[in-house]
N, C-alpha and C positions, 0 to 999 in steps of 0.2 A: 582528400575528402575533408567535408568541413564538418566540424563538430561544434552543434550549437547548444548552448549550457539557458538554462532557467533558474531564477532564485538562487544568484550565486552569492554564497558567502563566502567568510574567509576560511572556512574548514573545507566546504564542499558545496556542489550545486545539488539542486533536489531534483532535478532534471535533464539528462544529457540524451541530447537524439543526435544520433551516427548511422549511416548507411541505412535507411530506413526503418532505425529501431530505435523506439523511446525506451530506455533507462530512467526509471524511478529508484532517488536513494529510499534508505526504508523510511516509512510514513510513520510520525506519530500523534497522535491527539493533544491539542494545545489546550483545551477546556478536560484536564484531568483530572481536577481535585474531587474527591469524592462521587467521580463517576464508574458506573458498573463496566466490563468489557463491553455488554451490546453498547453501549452508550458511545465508547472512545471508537467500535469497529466503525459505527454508523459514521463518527467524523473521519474518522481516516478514508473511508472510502470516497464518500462524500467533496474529500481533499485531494484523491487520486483521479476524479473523475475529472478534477479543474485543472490536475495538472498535466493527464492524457490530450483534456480537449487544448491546453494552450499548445502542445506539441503536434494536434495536428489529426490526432488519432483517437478511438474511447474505447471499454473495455470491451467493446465485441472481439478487438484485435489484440488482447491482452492474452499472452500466450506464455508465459513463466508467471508463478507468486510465489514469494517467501512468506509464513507466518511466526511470529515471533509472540508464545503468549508467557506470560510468568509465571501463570503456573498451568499447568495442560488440565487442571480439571473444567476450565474454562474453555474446552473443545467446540461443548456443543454450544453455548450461549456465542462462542462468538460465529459458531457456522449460521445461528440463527439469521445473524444480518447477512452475514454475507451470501449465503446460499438466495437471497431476497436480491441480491445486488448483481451477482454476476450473470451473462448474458447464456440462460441454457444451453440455447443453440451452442455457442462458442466460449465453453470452459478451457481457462489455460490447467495449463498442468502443475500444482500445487505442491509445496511440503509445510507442515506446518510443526515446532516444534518447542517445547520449553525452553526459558533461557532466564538469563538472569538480565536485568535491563538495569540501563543505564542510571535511571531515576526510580525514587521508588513508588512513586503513582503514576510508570505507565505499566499499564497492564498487556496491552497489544500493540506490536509494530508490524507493517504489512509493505513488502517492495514490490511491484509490479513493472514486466517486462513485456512491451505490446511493439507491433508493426507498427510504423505510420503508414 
């Protein structure tokens, strides 16, 4: 089977679709500085929704999400956007949890796992 890769860098691709399933690596917001969570959620999804549709697929068939916040008091502000974004009908199945990021102004990281 063929594995086709998206925005491939030297570390890693931000998109790999196999066997009918888009793989998103985690997503994070490029316009961070002094921006609130709803602010980076809104880009990040915004950024997964570009990279669902180049694979083929969009979040109605997005069916796994990892969330990554820095610090979980920011549960609800980031459910804010997201509960706005994802497709009622067809909620994937979610974990969302503290971590420590990579950088120190990302606040939220989000991977998303859909059919195409």
């Amino acid at each position: 089977m063929t594995i086709q890769r998206f925005h491939v860098g030297p570390r890693m691709s931000l998109v790999a679709v196999h066997g009918g399933i888009a793989y998103l690596a985690g997503i994070v917001a490029d316009n961070r500085a002094g921006t609130s969570v709803a602010e980076q959620t809104k880009e990040i999804l915004g950024k997964i929704d570009g990279y669902l549709a180049e694979a083929g697929t969009d979040k109605s068939k997005a069916f796994k999400a990892s969330v990554w916040l820095r610090d979980i008091k920011d549960f609800d502000e980031m459910n804010s956007v997201w509960d706005k974004w994802i497709d009622p009908a067809n909620p994937p199945v979610r974990a969302c949890v503290e971590s420590r990021m990579a950088f120190p102004d990302v606040l939220v990281e989000i991977q998303v796992t859909a059919a195409v």
